[in-house]
mmCIF file of the C-alpha atoms, coordinates in Angstrom:
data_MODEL
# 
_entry.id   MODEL 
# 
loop_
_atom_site.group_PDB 
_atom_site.id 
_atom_site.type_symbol 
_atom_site.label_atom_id 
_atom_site.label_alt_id 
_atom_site.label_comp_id 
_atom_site.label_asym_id 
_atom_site.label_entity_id 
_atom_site.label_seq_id 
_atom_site.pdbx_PDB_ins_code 
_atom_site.Cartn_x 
_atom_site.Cartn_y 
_atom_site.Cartn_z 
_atom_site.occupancy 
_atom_site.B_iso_or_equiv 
_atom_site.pdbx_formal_charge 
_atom_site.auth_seq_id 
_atom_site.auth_comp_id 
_atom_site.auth_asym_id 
_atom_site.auth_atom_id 
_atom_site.pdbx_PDB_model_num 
ATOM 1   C CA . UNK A 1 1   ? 3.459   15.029  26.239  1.00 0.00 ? 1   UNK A CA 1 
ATOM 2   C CA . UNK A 1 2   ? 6.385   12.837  26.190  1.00 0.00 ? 2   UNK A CA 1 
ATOM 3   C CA . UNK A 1 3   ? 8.906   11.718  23.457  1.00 0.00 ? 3   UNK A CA 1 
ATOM 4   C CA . UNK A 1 4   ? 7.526   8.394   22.884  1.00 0.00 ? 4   UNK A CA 1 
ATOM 5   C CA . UNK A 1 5   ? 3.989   9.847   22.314  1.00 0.00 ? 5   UNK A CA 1 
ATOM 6   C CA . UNK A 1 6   ? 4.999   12.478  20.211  1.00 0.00 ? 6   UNK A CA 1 
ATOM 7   C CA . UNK A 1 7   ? 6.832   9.992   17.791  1.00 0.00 ? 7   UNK A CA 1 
ATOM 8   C CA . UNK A 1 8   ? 4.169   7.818   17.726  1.00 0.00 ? 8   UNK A CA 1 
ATOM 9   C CA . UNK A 1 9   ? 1.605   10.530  16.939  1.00 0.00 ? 9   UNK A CA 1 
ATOM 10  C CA . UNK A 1 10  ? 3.864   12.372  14.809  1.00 0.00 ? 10  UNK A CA 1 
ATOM 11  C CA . UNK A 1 11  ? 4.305   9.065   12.834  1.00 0.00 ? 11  UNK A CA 1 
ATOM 12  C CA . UNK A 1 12  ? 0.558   8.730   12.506  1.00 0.00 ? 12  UNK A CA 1 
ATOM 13  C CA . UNK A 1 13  ? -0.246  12.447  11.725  1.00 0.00 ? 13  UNK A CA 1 
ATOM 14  C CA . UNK A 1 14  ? 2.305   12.356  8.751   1.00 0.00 ? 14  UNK A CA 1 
ATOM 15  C CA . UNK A 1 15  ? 1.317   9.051   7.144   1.00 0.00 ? 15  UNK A CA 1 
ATOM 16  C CA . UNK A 1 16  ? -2.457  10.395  7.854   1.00 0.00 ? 16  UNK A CA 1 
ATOM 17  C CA . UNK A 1 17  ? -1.749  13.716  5.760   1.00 0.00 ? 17  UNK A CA 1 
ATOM 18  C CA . UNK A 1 18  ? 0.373   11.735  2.814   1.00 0.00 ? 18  UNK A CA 1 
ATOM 19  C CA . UNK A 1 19  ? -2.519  9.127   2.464   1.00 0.00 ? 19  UNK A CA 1 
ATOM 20  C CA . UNK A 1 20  ? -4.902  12.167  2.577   1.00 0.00 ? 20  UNK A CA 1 
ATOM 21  C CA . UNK A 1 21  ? -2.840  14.156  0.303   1.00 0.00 ? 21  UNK A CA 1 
ATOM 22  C CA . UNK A 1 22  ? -2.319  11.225  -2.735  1.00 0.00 ? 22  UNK A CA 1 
ATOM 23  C CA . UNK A 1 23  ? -5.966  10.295  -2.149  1.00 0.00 ? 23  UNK A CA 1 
ATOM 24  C CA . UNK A 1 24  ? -7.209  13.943  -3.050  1.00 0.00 ? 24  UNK A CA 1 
ATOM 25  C CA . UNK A 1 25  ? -4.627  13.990  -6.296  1.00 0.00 ? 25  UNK A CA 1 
ATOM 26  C CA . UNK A 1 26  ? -6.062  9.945   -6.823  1.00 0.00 ? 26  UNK A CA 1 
ATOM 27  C CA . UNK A 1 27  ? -8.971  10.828  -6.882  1.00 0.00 ? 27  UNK A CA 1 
ATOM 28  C CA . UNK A 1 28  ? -8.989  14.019  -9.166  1.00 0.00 ? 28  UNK A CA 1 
ATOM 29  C CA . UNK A 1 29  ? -7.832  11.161  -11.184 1.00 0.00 ? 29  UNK A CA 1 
ATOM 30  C CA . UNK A 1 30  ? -10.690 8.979   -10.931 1.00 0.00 ? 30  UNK A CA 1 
ATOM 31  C CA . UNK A 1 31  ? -8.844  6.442   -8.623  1.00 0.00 ? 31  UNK A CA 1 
ATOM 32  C CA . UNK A 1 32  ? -10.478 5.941   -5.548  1.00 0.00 ? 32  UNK A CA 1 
ATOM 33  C CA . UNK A 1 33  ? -8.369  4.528   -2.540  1.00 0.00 ? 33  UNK A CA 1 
ATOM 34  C CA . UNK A 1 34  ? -9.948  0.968   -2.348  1.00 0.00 ? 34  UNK A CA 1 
ATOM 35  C CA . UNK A 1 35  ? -9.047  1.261   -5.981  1.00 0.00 ? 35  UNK A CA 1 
ATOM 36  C CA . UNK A 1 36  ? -5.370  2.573   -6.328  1.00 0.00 ? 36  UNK A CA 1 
ATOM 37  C CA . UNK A 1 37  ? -4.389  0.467   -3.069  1.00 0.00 ? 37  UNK A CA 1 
ATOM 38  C CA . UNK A 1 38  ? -5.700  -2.799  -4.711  1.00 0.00 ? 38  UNK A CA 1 
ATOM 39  C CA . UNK A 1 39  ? -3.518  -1.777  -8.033  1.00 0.00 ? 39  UNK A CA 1 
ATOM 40  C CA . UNK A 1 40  ? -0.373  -0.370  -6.072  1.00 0.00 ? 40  UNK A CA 1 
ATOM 41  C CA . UNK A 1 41  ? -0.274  -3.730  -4.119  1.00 0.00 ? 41  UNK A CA 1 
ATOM 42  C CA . UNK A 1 42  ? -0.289  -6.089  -6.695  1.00 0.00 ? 42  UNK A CA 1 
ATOM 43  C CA . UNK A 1 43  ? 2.667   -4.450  -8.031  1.00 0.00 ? 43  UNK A CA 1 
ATOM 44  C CA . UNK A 1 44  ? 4.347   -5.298  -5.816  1.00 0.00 ? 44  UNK A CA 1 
ATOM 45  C CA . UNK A 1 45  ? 2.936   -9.015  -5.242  1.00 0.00 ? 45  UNK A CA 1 
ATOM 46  C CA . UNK A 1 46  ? 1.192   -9.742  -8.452  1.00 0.00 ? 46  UNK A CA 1 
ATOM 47  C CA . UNK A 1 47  ? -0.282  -13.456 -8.397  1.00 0.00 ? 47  UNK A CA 1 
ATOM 48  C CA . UNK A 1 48  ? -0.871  -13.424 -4.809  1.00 0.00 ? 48  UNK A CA 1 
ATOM 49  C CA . UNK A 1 49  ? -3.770  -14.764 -3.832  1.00 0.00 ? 49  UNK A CA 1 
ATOM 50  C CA . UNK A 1 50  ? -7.247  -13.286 -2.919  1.00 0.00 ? 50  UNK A CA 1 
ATOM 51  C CA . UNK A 1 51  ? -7.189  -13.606 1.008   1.00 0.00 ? 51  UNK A CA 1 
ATOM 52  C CA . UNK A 1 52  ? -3.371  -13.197 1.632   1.00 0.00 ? 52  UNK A CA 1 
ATOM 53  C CA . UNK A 1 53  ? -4.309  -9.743  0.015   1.00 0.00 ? 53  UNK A CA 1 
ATOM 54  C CA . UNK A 1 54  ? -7.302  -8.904  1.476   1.00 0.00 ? 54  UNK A CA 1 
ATOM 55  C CA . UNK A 1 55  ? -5.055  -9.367  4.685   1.00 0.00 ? 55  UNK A CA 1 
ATOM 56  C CA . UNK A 1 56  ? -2.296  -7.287  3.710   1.00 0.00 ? 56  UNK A CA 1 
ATOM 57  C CA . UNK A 1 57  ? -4.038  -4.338  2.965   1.00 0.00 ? 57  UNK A CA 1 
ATOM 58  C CA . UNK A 1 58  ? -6.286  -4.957  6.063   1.00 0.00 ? 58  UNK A CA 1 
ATOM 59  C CA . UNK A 1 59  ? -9.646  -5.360  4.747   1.00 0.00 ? 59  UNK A CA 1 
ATOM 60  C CA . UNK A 1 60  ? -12.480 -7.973  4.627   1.00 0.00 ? 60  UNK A CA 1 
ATOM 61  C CA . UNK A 1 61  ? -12.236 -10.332 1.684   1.00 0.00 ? 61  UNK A CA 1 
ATOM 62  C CA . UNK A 1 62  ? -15.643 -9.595  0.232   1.00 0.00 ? 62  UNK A CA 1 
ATOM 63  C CA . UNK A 1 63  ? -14.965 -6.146  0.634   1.00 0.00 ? 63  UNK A CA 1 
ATOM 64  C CA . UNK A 1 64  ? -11.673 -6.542  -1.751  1.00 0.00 ? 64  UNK A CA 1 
ATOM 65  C CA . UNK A 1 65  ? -14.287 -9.076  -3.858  1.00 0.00 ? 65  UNK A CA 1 
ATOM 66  C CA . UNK A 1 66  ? -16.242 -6.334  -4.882  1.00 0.00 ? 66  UNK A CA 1 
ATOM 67  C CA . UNK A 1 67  ? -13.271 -4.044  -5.437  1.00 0.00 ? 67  UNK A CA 1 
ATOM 68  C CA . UNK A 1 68  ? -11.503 -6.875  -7.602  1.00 0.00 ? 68  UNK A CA 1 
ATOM 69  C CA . UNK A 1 69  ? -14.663 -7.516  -10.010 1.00 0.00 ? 69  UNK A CA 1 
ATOM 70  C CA . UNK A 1 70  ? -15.033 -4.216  -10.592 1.00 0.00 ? 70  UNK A CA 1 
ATOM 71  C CA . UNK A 1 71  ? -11.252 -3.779  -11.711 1.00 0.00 ? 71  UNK A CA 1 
ATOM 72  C CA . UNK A 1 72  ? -11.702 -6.943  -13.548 1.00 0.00 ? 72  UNK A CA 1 
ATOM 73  C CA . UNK A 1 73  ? -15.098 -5.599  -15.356 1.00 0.00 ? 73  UNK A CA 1 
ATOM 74  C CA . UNK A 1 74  ? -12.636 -2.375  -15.973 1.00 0.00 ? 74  UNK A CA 1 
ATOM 75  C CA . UNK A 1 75  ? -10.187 -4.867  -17.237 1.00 0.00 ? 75  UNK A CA 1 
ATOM 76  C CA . UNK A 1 76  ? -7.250  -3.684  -14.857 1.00 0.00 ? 76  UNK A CA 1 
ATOM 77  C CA . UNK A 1 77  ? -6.476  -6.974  -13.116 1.00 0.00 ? 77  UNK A CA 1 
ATOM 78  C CA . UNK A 1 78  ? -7.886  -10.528 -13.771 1.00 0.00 ? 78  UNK A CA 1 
ATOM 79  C CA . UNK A 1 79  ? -8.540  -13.675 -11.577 1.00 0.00 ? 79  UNK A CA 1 
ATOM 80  C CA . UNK A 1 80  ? -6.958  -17.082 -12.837 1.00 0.00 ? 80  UNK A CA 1 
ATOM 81  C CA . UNK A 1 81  ? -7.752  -20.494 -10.697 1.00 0.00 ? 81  UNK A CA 1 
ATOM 82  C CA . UNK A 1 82  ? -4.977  -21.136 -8.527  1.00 0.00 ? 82  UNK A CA 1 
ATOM 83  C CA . UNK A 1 83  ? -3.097  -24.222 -10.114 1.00 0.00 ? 83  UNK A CA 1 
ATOM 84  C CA . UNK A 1 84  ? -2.493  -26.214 -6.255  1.00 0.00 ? 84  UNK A CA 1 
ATOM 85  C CA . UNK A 1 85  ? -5.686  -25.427 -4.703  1.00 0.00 ? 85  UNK A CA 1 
ATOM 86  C CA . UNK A 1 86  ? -9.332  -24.637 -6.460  1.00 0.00 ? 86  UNK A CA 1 
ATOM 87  C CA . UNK A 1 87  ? -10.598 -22.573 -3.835  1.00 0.00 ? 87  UNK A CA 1 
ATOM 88  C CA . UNK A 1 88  ? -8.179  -20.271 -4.342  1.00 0.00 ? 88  UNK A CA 1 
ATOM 89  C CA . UNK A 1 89  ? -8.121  -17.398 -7.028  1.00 0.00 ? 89  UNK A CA 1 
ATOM 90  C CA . UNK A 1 90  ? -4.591  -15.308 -7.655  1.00 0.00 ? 90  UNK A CA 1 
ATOM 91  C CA . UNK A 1 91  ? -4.635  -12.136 -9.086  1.00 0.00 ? 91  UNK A CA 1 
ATOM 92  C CA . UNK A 1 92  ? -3.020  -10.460 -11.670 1.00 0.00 ? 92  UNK A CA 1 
ATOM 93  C CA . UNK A 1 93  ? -2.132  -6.550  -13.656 1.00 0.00 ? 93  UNK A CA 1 
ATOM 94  C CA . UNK A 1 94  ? -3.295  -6.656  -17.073 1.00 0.00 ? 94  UNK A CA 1 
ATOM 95  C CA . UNK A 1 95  ? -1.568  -4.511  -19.589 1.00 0.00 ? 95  UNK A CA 1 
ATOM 96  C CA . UNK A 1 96  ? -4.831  -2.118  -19.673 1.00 0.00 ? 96  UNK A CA 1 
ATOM 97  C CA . UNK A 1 97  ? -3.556  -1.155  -15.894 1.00 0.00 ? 97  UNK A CA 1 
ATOM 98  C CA . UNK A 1 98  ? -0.079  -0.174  -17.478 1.00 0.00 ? 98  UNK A CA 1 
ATOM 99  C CA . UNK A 1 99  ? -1.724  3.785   -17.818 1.00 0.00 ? 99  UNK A CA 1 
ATOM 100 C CA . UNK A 1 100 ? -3.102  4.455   -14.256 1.00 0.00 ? 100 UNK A CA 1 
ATOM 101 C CA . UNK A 1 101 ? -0.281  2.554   -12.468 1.00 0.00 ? 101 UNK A CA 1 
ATOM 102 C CA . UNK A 1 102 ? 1.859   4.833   -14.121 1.00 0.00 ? 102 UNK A CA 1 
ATOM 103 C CA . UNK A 1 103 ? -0.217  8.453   -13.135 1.00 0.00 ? 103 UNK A CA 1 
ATOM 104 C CA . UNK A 1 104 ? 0.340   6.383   -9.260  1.00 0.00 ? 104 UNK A CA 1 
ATOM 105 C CA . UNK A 1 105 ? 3.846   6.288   -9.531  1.00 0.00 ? 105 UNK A CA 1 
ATOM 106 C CA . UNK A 1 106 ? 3.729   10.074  -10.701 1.00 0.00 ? 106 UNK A CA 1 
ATOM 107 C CA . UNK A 1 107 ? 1.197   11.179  -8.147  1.00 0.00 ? 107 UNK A CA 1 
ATOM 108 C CA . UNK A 1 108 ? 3.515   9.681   -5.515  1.00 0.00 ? 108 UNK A CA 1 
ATOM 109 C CA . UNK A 1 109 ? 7.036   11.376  -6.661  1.00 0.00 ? 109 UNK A CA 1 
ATOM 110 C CA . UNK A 1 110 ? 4.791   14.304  -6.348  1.00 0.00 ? 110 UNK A CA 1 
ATOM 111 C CA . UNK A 1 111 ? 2.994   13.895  -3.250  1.00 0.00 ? 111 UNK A CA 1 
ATOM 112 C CA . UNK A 1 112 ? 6.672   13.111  -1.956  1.00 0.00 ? 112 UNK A CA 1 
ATOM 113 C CA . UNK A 1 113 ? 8.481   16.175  -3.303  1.00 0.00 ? 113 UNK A CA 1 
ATOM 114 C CA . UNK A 1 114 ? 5.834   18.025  -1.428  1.00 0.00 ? 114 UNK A CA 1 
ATOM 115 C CA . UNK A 1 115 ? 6.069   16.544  1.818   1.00 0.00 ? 115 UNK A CA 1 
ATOM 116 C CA . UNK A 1 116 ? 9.792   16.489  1.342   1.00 0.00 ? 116 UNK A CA 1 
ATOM 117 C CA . UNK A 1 117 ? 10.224  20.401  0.713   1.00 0.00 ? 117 UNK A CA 1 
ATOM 118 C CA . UNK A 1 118 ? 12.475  22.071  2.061   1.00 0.00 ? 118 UNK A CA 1 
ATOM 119 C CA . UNK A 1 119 ? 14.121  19.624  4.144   1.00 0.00 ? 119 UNK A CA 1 
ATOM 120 C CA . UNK A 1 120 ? 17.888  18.711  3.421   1.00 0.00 ? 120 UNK A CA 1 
ATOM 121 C CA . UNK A 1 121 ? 18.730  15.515  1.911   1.00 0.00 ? 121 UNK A CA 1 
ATOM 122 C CA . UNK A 1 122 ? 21.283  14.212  4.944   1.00 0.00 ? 122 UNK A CA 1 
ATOM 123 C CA . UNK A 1 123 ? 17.838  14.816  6.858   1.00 0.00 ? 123 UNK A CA 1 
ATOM 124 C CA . UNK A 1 124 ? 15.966  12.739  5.046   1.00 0.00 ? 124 UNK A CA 1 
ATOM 125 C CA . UNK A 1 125 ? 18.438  10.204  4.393   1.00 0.00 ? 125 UNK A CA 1 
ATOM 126 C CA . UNK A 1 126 ? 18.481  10.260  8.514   1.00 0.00 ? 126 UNK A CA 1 
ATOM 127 C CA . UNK A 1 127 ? 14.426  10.150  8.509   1.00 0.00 ? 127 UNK A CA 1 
ATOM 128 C CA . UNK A 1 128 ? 15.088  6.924   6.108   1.00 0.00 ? 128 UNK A CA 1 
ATOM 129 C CA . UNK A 1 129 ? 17.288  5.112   8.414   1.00 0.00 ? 129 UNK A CA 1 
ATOM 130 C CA . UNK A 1 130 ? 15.626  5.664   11.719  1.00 0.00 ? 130 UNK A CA 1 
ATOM 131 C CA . UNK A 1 131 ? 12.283  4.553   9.979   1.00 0.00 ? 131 UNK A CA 1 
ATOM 132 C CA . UNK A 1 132 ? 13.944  1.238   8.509   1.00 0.00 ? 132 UNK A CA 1 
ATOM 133 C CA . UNK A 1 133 ? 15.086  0.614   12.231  1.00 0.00 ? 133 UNK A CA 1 
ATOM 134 C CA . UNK A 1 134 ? 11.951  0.477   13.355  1.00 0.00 ? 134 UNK A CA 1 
ATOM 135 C CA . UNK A 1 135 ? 10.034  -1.144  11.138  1.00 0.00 ? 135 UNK A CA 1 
ATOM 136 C CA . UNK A 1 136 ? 13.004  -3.648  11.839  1.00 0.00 ? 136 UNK A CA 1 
ATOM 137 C CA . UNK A 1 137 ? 12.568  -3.305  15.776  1.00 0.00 ? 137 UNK A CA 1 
ATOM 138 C CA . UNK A 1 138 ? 8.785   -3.890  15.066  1.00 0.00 ? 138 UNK A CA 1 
ATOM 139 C CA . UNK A 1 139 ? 8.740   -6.982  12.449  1.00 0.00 ? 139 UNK A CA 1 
ATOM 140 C CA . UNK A 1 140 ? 11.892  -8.239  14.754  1.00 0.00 ? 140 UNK A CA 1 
ATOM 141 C CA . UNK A 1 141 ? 9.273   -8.215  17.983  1.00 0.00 ? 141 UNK A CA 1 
ATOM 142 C CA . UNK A 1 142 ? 6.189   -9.888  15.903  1.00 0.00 ? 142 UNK A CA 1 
ATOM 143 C CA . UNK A 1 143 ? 8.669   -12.408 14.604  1.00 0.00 ? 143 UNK A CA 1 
ATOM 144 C CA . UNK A 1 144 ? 9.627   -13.262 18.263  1.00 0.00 ? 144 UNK A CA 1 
ATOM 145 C CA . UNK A 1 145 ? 5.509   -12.919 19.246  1.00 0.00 ? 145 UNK A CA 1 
ATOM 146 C CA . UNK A 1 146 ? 4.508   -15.161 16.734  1.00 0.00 ? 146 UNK A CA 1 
ATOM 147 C CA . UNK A 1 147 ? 7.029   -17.590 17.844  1.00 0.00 ? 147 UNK A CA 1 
ATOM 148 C CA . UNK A 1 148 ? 5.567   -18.053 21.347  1.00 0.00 ? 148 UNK A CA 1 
ATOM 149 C CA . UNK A 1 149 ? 8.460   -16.156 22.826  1.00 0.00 ? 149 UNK A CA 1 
# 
């Protein structure tokens, strides 16, 4: 096995094992992921609208229906008409989502002290740069892709 592959799969195998590792403390929780990711994203782009998330977190719109109405039944997050086009619905946090996005910021710092054991902090502020390179390299080539170039 070469360099290249062994990045690419060690990439994968670590984001794998974090996503499997928050999931299991999620979920002793009583967050699911289709329910934490929904939550953790609009954080982060609260008032987005339905589709444009759906396609961020790379699922099918009725799949993130379902997921919404049941957060909005829960009343975590709630649905206004978008005020330039009716078809559209944006979503937003309620306050009653204040609790549980707070346990996911704390299952996170944990989950992350645990992978990060161990492992000196010039290391990781070296893991931090090379990754923000090439996530750079990588939105830098679908910028030029999407451009026809």
């Amino acid at each position: 096995m070469n360099k290249d592959t062994t990045v690419g799969l060690g990439l994968h195998d670590v984001a794998r094992m974090l996503r499997r590792e928050f999931d299991r403390r999620a979920r002793e929780q009583g967050l699911t992921r289709a329910r934490w990711q929904v939550l953790w994203n609009l954080t982060h782009r609260e008032g987005i609208h339905q589709a444009a998330l759906a396609e961020i977190m790379d699922v099918a719109p009725i799949s993130l229906t379902r997921q919404l109405e049941r957060l909005e039944e829960e009343g975590l997050v709630e649905r206004r008409a978008d005020a330039t086009d009716r078809r559209r619905r944006r979503v937003y946090l309620t306050e009653r989502a204040a609790p549980a996005l707070a346990r996911l910021r704390e299952l996170a710092v944990e989950t992350r002290l645990q992978a990060l054991d161990g492992i000196p902090a010039e290391d990781i502020e070296t893991l931090t740069r090379v990754l923000e390179r090439m996530r750079a390299n990588l939105c830098q080539r679908t910028d030029h892709t999407e451009q026809g170039e």
